[in-house]
N, C-alpha and C positions, 0 to 999 in steps of 0.2 A: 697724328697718333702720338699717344703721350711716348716719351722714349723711354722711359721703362720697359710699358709695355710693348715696345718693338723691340727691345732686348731680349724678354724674355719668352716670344712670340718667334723670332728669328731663332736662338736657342731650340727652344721646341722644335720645331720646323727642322732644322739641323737634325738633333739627336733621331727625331723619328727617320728622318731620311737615308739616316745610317743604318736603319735597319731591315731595309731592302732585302726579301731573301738572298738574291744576286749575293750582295756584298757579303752577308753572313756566310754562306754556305764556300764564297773562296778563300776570304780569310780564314774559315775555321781549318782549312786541311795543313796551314802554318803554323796557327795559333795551339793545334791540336798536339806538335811538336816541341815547343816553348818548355822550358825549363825553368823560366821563373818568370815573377812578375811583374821585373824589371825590364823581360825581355819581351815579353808580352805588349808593354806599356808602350815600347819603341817602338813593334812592329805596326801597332795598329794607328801610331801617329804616322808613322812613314805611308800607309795605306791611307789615311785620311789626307793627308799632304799632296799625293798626287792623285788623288779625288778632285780637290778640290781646287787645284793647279790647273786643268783642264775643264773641268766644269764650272771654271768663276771667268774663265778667257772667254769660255763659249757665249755665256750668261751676257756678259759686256757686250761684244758682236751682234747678239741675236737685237739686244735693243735699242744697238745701234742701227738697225735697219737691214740686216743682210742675212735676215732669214733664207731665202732660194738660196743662195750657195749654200751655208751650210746643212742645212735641209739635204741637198745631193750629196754633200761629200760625205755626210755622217750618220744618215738612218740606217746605211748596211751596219754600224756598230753593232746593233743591237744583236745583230748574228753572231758578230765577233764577240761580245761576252758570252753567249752560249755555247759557241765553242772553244772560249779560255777556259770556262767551268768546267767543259768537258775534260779537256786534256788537265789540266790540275788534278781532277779528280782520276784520271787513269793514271798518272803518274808517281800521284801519292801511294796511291794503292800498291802500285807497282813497287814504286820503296820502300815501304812497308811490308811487304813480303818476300823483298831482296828476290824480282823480278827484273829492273835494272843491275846494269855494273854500277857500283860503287868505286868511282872511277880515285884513284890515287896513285900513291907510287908503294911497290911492295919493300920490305925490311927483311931478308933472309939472317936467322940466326937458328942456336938450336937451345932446347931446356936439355936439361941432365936425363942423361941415358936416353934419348930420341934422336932420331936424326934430324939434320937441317932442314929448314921450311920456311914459309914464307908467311907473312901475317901482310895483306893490304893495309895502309892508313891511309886514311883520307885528309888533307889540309884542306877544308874549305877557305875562301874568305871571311872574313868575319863580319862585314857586312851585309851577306848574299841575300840571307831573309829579308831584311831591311830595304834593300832594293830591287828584290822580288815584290813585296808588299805595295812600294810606289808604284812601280811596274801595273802593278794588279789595278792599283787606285786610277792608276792615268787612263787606261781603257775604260774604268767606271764611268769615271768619269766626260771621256768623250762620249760614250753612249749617252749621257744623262740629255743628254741635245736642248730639247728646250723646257724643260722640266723644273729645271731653277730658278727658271725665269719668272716661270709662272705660278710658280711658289710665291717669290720672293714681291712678285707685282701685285699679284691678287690678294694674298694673303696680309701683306703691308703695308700696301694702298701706296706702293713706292711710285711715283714721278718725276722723279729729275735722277739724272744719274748719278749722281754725289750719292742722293739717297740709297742706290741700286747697290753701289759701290757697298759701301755702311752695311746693310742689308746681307748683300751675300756672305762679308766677313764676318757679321756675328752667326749665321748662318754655319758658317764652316765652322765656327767653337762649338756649334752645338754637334757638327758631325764627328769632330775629335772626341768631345766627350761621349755621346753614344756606341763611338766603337771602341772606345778603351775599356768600358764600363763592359759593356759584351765580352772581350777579349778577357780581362779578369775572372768576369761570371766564368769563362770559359778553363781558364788554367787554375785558378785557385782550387776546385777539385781534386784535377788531377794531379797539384800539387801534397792532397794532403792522401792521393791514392795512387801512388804511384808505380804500383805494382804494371809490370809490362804487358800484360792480359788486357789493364783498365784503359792504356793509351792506344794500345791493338785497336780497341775495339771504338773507341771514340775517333781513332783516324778511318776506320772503317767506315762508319756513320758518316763522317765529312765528307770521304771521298766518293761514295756511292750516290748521296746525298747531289756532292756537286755534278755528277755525271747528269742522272738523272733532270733536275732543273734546269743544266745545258740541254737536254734534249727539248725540255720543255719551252723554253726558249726559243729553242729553231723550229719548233712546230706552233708559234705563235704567242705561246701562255704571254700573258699581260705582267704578269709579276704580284708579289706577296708581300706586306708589310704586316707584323703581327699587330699593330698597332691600328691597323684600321688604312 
């Protein structure tokens, strides 16, 4: 195949792959948070990162010959993403209507003429999205089992593993840029609508959204690409 067109055949391939309802539907209840588009831009590299940390090892293994193991150790994944989706989406929800503690250390002071009281803050890490989002992508990605493979084989007529290799990494530029470009599509709105009604309600959608598809998930469904 001429290498262009395995550039940009791999690319394709990637981008569309990123947009698996799965992926969309867990990243959006982070993404749905995001306060800019700087931050946005990290979150959905760090989720495509350990996507594809797990699913380029797999990818390598499977063609190396050792399909039957992981065949056994990793088709229950598939449950396991449905139930990540699930609890993301109860949990977000959960946060969003301050259903969870908000867990931190309280500040007693008082304002003029009230009495003394307490205000929680919360210090999160400043990472946490960031390697929640990996977190998210590394389960994607061991679910993806042998899905890449047969992407990357059938689709780019790959044969020797050098090529396989080559292949999956342009492969995975195309998953980065597909989920950043979503991630964007996603915050740029809500950056220019920022009223607390408009983000209520788009972490609602996320979160109900991801329940929902986790269940669908554990009762079988096949999964959804808008892209065909």
């Amino acid at each position: 195949m001429d290498p262009l067109l395995f550039i940009l055949l791999a690319v394709a391939l990637g981008f569309k792959h990123s947009y698996d309802a799965d992926h969309l539907v867990a990243v959006s209840n982070f993404i749905a948070r995001s306060t800019s588009l700087r931050k946005t831009t990290l979150m959905s590299v760090s989720w495509a990162f350990g996507h594809m940390a797990t699913a380029s090892m797999i990818t390598v293994i499977l063609y190396l010959g050792k399909e039957t193991f992981l065949t056994e150790v990793l088709e229950p994944l598939e449950f396991a993403v449905g139930v990540m989706l699930i609890v993301l989406g109860v949990v977000s929800l959960a946060w969003e209507f301050e259903v969870l503690p908000k867990f931190g250390h309280a500040h007693r002071h008082r304002h003029e003429k009230a009495p003394d009281h307490e205000h929680v803050h919360v210090h999160w890490w400043r990472f946490r999205d960031h390697g929640a989002m990996f977190g998210i992508g590394i389960v994607h990605g061991l679910a993806s089992n042998d899905e890449l493979l047969i992407l990357v084989v059938s689709a780019l007529s790959v044969t020797t593993l050098a090529g396989l290799i080559v292949g999956v990494a342009v492969f995975s530029a195309g998953v980065v840029i597909g989920m950043i470009s979503f991630g964007l599509a996603l915050t740029y709105p809500l950056g220019r609508w920022s009223e607390k009604r408009v983000r209520r309600a788009v972490t609602l959608i996320a979160g109900t959204l991801s329940i929902i598809y986790g269940v669908l998930i554990l009762l079988g469904y096949g999964g959804f690409n808008p892209f065909g």
